[in-house]
mmCIF file of the N, C-alpha and C atoms, coordinates in Angstrom:
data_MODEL
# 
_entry.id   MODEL 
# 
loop_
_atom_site.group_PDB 
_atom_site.id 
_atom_site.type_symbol 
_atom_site.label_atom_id 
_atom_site.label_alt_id 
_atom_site.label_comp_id 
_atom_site.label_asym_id 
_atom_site.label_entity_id 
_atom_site.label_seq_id 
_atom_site.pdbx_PDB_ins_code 
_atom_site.Cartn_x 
_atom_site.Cartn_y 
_atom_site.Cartn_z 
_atom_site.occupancy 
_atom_site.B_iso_or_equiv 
_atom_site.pdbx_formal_charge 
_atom_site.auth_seq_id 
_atom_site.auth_comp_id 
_atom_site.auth_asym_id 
_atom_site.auth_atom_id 
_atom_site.pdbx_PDB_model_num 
ATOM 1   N N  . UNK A 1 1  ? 158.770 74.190 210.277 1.00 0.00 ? 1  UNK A N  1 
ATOM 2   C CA . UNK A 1 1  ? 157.958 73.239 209.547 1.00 0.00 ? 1  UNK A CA 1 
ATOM 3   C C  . UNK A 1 1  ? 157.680 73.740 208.143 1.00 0.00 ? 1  UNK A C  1 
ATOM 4   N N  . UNK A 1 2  ? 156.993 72.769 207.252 1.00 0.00 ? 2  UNK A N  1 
ATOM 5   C CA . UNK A 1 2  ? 156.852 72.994 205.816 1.00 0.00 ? 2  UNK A CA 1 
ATOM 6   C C  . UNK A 1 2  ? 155.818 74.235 206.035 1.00 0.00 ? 2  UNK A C  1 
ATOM 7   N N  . UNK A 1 3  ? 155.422 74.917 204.915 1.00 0.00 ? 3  UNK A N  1 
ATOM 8   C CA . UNK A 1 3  ? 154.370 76.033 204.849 1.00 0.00 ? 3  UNK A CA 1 
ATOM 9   C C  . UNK A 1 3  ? 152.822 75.737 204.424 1.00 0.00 ? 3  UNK A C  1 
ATOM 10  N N  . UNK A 1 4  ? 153.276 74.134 203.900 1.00 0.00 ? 4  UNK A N  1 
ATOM 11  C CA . UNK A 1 4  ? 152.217 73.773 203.349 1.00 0.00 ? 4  UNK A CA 1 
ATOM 12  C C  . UNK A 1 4  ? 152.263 72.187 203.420 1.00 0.00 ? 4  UNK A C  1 
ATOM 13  N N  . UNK A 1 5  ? 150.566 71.952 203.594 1.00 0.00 ? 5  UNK A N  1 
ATOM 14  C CA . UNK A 1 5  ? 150.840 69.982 203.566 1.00 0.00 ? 5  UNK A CA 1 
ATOM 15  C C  . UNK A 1 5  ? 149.951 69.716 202.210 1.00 0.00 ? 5  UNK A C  1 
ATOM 16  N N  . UNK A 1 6  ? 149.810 67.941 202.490 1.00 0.00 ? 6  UNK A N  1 
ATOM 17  C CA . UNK A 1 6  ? 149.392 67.717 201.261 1.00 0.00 ? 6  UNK A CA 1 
ATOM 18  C C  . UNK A 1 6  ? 148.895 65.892 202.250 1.00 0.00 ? 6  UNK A C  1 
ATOM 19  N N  . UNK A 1 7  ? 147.345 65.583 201.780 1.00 0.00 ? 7  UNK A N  1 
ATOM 20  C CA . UNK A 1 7  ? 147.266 64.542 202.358 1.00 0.00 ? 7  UNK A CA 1 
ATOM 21  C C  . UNK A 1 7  ? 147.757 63.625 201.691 1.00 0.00 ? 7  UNK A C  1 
ATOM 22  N N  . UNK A 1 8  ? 147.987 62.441 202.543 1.00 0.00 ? 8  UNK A N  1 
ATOM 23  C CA . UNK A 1 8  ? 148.763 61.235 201.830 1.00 0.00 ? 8  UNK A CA 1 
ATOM 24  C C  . UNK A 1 8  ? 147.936 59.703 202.619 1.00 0.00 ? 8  UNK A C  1 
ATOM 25  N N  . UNK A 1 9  ? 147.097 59.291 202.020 1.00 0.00 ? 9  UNK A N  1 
ATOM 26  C CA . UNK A 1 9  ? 146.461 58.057 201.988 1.00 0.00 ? 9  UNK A CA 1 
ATOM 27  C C  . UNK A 1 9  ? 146.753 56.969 201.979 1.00 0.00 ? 9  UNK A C  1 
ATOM 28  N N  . UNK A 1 10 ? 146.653 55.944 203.091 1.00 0.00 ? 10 UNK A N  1 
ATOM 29  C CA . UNK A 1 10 ? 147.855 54.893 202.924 1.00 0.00 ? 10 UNK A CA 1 
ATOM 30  C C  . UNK A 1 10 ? 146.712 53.726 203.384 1.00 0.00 ? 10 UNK A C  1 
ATOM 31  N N  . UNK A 1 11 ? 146.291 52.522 202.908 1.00 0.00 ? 11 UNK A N  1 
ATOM 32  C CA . UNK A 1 11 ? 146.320 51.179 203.469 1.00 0.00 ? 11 UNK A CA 1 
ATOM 33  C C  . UNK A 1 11 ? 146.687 50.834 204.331 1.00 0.00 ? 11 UNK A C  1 
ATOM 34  N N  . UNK A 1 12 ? 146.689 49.902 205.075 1.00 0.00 ? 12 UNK A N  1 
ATOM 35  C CA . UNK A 1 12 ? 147.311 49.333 205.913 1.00 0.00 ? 12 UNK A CA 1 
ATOM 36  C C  . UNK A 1 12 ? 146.477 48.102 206.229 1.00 0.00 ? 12 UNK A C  1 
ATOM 37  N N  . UNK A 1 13 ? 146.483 46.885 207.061 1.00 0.00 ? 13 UNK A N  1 
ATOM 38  C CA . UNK A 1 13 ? 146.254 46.400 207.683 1.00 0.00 ? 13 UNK A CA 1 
ATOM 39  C C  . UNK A 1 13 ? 145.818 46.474 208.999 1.00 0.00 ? 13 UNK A C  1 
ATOM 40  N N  . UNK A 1 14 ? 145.001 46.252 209.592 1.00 0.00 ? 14 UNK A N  1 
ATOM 41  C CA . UNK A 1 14 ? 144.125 47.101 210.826 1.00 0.00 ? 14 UNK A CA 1 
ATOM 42  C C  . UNK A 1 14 ? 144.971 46.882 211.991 1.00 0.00 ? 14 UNK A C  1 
ATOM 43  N N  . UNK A 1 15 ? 145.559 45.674 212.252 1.00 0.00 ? 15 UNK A N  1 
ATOM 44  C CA . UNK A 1 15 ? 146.530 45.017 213.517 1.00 0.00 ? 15 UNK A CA 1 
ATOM 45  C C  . UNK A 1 15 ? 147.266 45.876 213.332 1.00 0.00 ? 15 UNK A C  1 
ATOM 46  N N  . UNK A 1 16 ? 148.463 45.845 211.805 1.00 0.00 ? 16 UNK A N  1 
ATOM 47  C CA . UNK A 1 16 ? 149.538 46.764 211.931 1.00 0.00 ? 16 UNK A CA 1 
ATOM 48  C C  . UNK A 1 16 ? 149.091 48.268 212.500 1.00 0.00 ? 16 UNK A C  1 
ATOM 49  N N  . UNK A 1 17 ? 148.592 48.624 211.942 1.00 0.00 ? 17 UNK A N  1 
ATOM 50  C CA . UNK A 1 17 ? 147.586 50.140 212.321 1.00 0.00 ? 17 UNK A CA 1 
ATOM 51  C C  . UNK A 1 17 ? 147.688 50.190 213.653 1.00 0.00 ? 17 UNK A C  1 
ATOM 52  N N  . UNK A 1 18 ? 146.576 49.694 214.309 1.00 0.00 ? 18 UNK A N  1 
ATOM 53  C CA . UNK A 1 18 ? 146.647 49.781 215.742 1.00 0.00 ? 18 UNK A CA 1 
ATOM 54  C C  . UNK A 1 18 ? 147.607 49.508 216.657 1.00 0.00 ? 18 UNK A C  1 
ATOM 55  N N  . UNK A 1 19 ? 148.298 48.667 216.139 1.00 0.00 ? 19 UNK A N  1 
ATOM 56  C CA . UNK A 1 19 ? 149.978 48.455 216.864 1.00 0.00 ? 19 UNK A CA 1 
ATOM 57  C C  . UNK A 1 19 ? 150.482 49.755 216.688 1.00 0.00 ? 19 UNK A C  1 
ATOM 58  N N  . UNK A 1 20 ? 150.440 50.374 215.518 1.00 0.00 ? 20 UNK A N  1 
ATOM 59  C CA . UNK A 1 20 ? 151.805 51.140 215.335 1.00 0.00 ? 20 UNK A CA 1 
ATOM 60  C C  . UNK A 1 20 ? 150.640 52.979 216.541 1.00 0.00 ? 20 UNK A C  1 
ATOM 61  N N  . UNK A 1 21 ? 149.412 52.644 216.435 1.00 0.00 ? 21 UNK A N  1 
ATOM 62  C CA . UNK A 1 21 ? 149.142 53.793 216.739 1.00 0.00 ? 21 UNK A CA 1 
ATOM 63  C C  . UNK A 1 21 ? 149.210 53.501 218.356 1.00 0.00 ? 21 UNK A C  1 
ATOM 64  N N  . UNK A 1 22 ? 149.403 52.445 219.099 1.00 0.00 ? 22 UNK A N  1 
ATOM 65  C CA . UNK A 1 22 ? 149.389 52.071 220.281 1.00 0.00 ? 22 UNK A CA 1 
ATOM 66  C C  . UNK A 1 22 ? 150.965 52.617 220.932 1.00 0.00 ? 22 UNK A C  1 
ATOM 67  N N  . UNK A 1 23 ? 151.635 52.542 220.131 1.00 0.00 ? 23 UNK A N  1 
ATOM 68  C CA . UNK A 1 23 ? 153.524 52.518 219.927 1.00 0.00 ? 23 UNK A CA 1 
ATOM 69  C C  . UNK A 1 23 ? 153.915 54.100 220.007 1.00 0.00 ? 23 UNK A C  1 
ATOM 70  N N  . UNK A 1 24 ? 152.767 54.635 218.579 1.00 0.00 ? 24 UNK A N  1 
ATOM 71  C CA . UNK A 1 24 ? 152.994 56.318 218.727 1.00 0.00 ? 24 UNK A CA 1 
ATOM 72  C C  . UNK A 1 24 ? 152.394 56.655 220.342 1.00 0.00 ? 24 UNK A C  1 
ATOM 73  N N  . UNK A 1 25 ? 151.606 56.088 220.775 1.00 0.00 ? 25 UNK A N  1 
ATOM 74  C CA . UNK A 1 25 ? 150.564 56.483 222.242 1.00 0.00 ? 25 UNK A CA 1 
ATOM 75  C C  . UNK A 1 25 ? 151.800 56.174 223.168 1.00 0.00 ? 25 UNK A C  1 
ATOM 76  N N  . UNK A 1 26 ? 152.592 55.384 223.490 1.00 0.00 ? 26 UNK A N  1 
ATOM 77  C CA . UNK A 1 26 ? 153.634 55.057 224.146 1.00 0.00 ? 26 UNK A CA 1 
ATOM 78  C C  . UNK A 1 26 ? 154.726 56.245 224.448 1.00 0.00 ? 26 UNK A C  1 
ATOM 79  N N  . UNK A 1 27 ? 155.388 56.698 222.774 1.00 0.00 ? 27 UNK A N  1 
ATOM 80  C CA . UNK A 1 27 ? 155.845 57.407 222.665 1.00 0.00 ? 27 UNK A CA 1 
ATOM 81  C C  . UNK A 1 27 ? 155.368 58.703 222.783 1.00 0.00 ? 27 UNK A C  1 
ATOM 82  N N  . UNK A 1 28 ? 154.050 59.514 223.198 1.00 0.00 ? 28 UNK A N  1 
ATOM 83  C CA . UNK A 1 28 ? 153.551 60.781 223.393 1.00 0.00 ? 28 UNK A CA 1 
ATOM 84  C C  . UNK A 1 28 ? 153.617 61.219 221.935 1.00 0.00 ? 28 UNK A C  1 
ATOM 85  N N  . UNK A 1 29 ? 153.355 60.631 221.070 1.00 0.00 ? 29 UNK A N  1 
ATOM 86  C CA . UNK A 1 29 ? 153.607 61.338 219.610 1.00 0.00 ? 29 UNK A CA 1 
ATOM 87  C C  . UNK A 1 29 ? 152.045 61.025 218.896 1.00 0.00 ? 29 UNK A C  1 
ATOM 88  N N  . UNK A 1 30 ? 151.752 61.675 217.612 1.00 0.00 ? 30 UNK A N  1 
ATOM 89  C CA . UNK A 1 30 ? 150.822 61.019 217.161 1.00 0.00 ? 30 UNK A CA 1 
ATOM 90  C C  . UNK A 1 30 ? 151.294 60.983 216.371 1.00 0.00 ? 30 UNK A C  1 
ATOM 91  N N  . UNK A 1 31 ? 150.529 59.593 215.242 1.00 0.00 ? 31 UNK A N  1 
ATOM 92  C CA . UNK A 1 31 ? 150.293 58.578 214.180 1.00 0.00 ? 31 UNK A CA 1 
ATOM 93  C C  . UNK A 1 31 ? 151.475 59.884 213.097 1.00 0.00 ? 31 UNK A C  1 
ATOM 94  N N  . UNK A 1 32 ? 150.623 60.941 212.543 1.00 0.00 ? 32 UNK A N  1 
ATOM 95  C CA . UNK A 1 32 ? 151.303 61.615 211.661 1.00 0.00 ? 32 UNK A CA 1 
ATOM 96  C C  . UNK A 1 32 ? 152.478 62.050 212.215 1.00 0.00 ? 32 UNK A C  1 
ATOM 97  N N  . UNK A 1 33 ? 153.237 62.690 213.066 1.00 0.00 ? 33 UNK A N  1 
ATOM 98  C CA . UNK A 1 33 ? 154.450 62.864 213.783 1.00 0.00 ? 33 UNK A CA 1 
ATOM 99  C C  . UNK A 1 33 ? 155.210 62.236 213.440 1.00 0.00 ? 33 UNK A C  1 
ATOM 100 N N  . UNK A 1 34 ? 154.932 60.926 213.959 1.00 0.00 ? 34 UNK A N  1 
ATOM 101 C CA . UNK A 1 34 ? 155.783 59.443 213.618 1.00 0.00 ? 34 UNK A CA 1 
ATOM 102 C C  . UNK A 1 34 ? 155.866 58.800 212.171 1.00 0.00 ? 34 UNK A C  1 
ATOM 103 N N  . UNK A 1 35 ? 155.036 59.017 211.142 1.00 0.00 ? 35 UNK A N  1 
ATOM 104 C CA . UNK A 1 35 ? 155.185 59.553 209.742 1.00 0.00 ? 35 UNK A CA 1 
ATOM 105 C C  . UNK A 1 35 ? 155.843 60.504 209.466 1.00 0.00 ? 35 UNK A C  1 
ATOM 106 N N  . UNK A 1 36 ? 155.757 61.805 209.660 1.00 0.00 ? 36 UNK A N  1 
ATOM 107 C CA . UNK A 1 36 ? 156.633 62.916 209.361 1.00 0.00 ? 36 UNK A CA 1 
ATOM 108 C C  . UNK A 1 36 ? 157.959 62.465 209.414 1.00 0.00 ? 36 UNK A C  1 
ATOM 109 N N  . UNK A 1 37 ? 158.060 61.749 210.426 1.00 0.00 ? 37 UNK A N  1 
ATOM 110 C CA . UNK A 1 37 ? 159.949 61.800 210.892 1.00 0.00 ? 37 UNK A CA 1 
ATOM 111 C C  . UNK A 1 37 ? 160.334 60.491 210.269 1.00 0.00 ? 37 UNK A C  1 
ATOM 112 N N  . UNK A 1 38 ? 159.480 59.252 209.981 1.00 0.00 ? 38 UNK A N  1 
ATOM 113 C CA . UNK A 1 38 ? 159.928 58.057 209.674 1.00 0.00 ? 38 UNK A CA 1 
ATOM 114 C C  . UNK A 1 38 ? 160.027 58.588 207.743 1.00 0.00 ? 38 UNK A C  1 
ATOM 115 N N  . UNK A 1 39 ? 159.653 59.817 207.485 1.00 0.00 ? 39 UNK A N  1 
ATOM 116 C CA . UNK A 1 39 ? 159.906 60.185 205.691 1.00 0.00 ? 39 UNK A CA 1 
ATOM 117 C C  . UNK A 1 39 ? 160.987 60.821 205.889 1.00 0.00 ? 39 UNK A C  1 
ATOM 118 N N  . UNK A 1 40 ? 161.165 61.392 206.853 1.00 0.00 ? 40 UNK A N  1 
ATOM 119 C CA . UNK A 1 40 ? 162.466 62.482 206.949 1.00 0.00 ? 40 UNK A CA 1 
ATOM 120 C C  . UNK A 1 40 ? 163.670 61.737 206.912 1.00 0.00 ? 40 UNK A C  1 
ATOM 121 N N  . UNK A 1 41 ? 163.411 60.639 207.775 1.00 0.00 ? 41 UNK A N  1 
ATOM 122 C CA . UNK A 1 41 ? 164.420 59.967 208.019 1.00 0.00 ? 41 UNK A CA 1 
ATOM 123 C C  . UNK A 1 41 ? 164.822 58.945 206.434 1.00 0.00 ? 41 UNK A C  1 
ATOM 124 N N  . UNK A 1 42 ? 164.251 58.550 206.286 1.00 0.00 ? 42 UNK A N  1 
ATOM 125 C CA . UNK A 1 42 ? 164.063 57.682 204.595 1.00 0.00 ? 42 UNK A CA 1 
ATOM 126 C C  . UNK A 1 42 ? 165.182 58.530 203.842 1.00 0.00 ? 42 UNK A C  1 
ATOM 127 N N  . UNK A 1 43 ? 164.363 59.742 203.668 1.00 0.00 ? 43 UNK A N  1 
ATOM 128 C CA . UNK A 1 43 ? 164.450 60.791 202.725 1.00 0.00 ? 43 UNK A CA 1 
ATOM 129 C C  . UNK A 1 43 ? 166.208 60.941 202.915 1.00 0.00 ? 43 UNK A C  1 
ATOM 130 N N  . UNK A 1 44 ? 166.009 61.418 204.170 1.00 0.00 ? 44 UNK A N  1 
ATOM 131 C CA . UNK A 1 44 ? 167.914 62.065 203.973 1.00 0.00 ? 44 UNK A CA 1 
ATOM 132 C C  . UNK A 1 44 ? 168.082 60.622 203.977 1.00 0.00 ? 44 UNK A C  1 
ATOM 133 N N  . UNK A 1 45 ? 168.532 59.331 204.178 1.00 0.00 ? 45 UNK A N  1 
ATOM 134 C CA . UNK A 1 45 ? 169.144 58.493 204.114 1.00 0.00 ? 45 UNK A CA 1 
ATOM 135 C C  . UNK A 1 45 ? 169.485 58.048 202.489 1.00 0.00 ? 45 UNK A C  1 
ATOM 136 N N  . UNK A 1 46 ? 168.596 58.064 201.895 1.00 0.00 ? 46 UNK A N  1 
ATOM 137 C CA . UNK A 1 46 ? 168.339 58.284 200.320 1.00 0.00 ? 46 UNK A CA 1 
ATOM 138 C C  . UNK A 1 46 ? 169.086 58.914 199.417 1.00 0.00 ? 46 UNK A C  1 
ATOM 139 N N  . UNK A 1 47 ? 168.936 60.530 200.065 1.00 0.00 ? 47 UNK A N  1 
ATOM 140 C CA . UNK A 1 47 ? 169.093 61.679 199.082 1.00 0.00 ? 47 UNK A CA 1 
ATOM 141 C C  . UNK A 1 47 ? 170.287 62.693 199.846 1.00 0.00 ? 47 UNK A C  1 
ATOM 142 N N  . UNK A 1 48 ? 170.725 61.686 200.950 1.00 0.00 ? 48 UNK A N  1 
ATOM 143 C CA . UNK A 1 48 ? 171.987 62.554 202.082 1.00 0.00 ? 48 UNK A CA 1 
ATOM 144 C C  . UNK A 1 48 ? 171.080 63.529 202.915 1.00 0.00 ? 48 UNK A C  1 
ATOM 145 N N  . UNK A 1 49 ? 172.261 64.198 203.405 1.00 0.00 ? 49 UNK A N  1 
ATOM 146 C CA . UNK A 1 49 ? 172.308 65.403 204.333 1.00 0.00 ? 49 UNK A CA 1 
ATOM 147 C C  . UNK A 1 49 ? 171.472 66.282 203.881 1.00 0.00 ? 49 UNK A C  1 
ATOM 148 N N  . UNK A 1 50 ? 172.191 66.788 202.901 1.00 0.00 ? 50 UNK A N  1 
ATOM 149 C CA . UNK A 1 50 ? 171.972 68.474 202.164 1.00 0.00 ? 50 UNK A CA 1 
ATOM 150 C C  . UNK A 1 50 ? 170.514 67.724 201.697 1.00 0.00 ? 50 UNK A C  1 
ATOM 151 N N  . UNK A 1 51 ? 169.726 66.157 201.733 1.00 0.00 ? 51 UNK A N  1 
ATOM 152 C CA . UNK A 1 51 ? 168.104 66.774 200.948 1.00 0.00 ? 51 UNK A CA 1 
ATOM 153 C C  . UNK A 1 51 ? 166.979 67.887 200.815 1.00 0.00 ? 51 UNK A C  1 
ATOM 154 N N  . UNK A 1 52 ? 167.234 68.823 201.636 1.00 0.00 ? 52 UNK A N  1 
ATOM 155 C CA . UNK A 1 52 ? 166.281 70.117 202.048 1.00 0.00 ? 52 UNK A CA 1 
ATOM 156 C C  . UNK A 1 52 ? 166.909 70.785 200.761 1.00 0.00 ? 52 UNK A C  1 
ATOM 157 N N  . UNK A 1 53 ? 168.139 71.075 200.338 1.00 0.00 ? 53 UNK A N  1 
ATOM 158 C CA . UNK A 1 53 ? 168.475 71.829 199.626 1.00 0.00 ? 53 UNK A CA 1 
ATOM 159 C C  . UNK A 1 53 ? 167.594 71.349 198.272 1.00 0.00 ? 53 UNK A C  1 
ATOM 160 N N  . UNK A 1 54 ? 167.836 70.403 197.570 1.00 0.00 ? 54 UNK A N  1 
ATOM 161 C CA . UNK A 1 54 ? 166.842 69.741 196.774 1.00 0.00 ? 54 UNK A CA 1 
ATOM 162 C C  . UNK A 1 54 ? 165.431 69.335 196.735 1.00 0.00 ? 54 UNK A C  1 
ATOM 163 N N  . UNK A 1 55 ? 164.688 69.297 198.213 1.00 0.00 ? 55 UNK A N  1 
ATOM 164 C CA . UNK A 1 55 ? 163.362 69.454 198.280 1.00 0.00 ? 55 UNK A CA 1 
ATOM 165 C C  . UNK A 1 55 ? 163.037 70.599 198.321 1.00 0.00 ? 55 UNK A C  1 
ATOM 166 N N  . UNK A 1 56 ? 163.451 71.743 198.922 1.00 0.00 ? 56 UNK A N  1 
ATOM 167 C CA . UNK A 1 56 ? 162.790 72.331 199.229 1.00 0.00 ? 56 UNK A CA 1 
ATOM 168 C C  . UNK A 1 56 ? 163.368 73.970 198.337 1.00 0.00 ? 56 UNK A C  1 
ATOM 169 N N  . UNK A 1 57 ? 162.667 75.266 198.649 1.00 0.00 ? 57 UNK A N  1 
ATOM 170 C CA . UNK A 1 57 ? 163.030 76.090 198.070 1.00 0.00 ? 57 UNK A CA 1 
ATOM 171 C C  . UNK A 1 57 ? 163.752 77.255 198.981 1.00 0.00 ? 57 UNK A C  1 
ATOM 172 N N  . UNK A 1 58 ? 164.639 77.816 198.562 1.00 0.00 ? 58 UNK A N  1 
ATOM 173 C CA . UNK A 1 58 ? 165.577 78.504 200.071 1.00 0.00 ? 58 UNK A CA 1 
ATOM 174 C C  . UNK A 1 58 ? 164.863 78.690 201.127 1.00 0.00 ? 58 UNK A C  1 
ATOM 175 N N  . UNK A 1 59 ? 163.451 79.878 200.782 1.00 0.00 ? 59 UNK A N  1 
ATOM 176 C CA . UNK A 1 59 ? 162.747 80.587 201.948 1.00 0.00 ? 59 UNK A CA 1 
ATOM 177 C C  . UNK A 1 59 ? 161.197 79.296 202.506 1.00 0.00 ? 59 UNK A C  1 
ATOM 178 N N  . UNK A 1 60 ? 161.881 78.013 202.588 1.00 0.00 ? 60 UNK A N  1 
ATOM 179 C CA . UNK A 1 60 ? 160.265 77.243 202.714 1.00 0.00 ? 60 UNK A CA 1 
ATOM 180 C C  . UNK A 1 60 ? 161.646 75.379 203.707 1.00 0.00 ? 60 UNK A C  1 
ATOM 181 N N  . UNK A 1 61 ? 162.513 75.635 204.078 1.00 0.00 ? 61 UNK A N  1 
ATOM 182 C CA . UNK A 1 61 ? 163.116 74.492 204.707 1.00 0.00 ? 61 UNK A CA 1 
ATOM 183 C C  . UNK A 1 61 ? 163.007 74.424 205.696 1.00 0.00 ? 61 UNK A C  1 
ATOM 184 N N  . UNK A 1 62 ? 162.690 72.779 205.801 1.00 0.00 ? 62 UNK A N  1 
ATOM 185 C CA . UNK A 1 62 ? 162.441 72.322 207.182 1.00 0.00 ? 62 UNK A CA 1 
ATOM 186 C C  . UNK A 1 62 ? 162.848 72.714 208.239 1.00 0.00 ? 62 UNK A C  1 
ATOM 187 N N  . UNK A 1 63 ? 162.128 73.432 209.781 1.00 0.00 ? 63 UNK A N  1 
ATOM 188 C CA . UNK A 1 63 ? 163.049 73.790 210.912 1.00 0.00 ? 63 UNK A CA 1 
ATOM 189 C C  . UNK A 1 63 ? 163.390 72.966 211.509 1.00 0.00 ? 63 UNK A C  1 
ATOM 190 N N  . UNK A 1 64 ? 162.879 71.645 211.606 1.00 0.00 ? 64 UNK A N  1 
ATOM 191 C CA . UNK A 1 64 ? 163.775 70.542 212.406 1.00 0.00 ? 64 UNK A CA 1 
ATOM 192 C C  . UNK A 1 64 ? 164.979 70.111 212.030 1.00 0.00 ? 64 UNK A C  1 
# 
């Protein structure tokens, strides 16, 4: 995992919200988990494969 976080504040709509946190409850995951991986996933789709090489710094890349 990263070495370091950073909060990130988001809106939403309360239905969507609770749907999506009902969905993470389904899946055994929580709310941020299912954030983490739905940026990861963005991210390399975006910026390719190799994006860790460009986010990140040699000794600080993602272990997943």
């Amino acid at each position: 995992m990263e070495k370091h976080t950073a909060r990130l504040t988001v809106l939403v709509d309360p239905k969507k919200k609770a749907a999506f946190e009902k969905l993470c409850g389904i899946e055994d995951t929580t709310v941020s988990q299912k954030i983490r991986q739905l940026m990861r996933e963005y991210i390399e789709r975006e910026m390719g494969e190799n994006w860790r090489d460009a986010v990140f710094d040699n000794n600080e890349k993602d272990a997943d």
